[in-house]
ROGUTOR-386483 format. One record per residue: x, y, z of N, C-alpha, C, O in turn. Coordinates in steps of 0.1 Angstrom, whole numbers, plus 5000, padded with zeros to 4 digits. Layout:
# ROGUTOR-386483
XYZXYZXYZXYZ;...
END
This chain:
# ROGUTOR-386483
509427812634510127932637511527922633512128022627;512227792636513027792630513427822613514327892608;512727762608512827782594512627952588513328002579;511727992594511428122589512928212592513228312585;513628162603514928272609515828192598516328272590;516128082596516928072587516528112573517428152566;515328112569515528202555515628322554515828382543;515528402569515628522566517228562567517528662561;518328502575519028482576519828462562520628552558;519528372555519728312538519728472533520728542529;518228492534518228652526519128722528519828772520;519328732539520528912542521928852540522828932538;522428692539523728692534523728712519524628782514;522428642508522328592498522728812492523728872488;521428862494521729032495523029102496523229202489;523729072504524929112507526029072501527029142499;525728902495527228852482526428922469527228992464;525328922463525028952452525429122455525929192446;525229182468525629352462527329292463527029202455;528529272465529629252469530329232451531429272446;529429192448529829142432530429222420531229192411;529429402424529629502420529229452400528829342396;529429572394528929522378530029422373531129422377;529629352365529629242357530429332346529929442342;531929272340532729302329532129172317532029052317;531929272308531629222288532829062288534029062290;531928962285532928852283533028812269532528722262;534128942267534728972251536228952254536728982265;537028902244538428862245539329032243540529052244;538029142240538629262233538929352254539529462257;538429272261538329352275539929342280540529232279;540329412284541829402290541629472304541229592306;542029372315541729382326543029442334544129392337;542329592337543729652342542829672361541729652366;544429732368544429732381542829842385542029812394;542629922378541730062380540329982374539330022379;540129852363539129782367538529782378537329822379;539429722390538329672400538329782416538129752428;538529872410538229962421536730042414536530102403;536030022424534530022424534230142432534230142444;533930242426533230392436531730432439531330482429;531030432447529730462448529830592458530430592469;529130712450528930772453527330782461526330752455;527430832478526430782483526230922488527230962493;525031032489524431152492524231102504523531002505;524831172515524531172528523931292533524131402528;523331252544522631372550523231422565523331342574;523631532566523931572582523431652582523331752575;522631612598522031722606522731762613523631682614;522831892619524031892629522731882645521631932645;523331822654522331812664522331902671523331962674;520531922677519932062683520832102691521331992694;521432162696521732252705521132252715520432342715;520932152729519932152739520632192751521532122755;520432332758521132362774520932242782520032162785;521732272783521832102797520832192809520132132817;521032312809520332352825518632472816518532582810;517932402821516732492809515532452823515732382833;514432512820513632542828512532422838511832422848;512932282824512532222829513632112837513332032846;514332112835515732092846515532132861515432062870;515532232860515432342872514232292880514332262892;513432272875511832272882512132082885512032062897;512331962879512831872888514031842896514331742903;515031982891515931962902515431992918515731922928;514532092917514232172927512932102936512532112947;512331992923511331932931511931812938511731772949;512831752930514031652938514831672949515431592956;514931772950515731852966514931892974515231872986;513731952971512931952982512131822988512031813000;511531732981511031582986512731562994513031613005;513331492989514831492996515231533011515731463020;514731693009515131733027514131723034514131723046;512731693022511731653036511831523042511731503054;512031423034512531323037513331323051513131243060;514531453051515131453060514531473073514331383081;514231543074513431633082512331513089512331493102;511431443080511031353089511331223095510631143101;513031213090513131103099513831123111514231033118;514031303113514231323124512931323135513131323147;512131333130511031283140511331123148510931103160;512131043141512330923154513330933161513730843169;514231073158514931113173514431173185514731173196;513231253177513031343183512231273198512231303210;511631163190510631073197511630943208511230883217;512730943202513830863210514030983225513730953236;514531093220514931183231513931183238514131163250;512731193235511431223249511331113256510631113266;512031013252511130843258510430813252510230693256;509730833243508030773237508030663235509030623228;507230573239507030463235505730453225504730533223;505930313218505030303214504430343189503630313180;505630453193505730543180507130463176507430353181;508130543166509030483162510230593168510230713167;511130503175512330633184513530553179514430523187;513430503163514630463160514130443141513030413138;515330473132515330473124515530303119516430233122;514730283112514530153106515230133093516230063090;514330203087514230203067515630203062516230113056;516230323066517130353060518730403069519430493067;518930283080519730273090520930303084521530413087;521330243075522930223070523030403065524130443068;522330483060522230603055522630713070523530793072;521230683077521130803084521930753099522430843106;522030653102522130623117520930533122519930513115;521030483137519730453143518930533150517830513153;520030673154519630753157520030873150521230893152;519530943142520231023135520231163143519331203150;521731233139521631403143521131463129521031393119;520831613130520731703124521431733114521031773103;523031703119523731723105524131573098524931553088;523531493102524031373092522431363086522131273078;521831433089520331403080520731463069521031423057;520731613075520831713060521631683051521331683039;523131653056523731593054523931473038524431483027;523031383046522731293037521631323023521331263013;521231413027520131493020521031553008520831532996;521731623013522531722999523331632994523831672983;523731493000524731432994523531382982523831422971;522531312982521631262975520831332963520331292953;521031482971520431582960521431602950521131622938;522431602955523631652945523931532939523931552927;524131402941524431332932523031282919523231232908;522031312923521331302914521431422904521531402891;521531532910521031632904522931632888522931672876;523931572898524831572885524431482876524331502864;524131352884523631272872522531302860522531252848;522131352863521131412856521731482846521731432835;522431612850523131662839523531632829523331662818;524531522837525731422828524631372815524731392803;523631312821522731272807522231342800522231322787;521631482806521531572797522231642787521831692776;523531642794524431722786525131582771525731612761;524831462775525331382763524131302759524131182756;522731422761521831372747521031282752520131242745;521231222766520531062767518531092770517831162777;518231002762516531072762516031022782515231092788;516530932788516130922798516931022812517330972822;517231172810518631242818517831232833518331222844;516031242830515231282842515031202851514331222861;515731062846515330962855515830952867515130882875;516931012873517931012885517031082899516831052911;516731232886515531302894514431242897514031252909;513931202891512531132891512531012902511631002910;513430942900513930812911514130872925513530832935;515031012924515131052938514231102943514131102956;513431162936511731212943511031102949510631092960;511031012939509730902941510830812955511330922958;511230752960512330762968511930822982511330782992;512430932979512031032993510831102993510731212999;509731042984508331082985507930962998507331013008;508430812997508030733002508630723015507930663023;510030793020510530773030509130893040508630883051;509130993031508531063039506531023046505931033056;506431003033504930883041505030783050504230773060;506130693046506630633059506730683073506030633082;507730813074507830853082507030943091507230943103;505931033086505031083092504030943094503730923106;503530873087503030773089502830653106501930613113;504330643105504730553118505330653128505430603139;506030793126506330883135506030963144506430993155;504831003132504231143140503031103151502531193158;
END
């Protein structure tokens, strides 16, 4: 393995001094080597595309922003079921938030769910943008992460809550 990386290695310097060399001057005593000799010009045909024109906000944007905010508030929504189940007394179910304590509380209210919900919606939903708008092939991942996310909080939660 080693051998094969060093010859290939050999190659791309060996390629690189022989192009550096540029043409070869006549070894005639009649050649008079002036400054404009060794300036060497290659004319190289480049190609520009100019790049697509892609709306940062287009239809398929929209449809995982919207599926990303809605998983998100359900999420919210059911982990107000372990207050709800705190307030009655219930034993036995979950009357306290576990998963995701540092976010919501141990007990969470109403407005720190939603709360936390639009803070999560919205920061995905910019991130997202931000990628979209500077071309990055992965912009949907923020969304995608935040669905799959609060797909799970919410199985969780109807799961051990309800």
């Amino acid at each position: 393995m080693k051998s094969i990386f060093a010859s290939v290695v050999a190659i791309m310097l060996w390629t690189n001094v022989c192009a550096a060399q540029g043409p070869a001057l006549p070894d005639v005593p009649s050649v008079v080597l002036s400054e404009e000799s060794f300036a060497i010009e290659r004319s190289v045909a480049v190609e520009t595309r100019s790049p697509q024109k892609v709306k940062p906000i287009d239809m398929k944007f929209a449809t995982l922003a919207i599926i990303s905010t809605g998983t998100t508030f359900a999420d919210s929504y059911t982990t107000l079921f372990a207050r709800e189940n705190w307030l009655a007394g219930k034993k036995g179910v979950c009357n306290a938030e576990v998963q995701s304590a540092y976010l919501y509380g141990t007990h969470p209210t109403v407005g720190r769910a939603y709360g936390v919900a639009s803070a999560k919606s919205a920061a995905s939903i910019l991130a997202a943008y931000y990628l979209r708008k500077h071309h990055h092939k992965f912009w949907s991942m923020p969304l995608v992460a935040n669905s799959v996310i609060s797909l799970e909080g919410v199985t969780q939660n109807i799961s051990a809550c309800n």
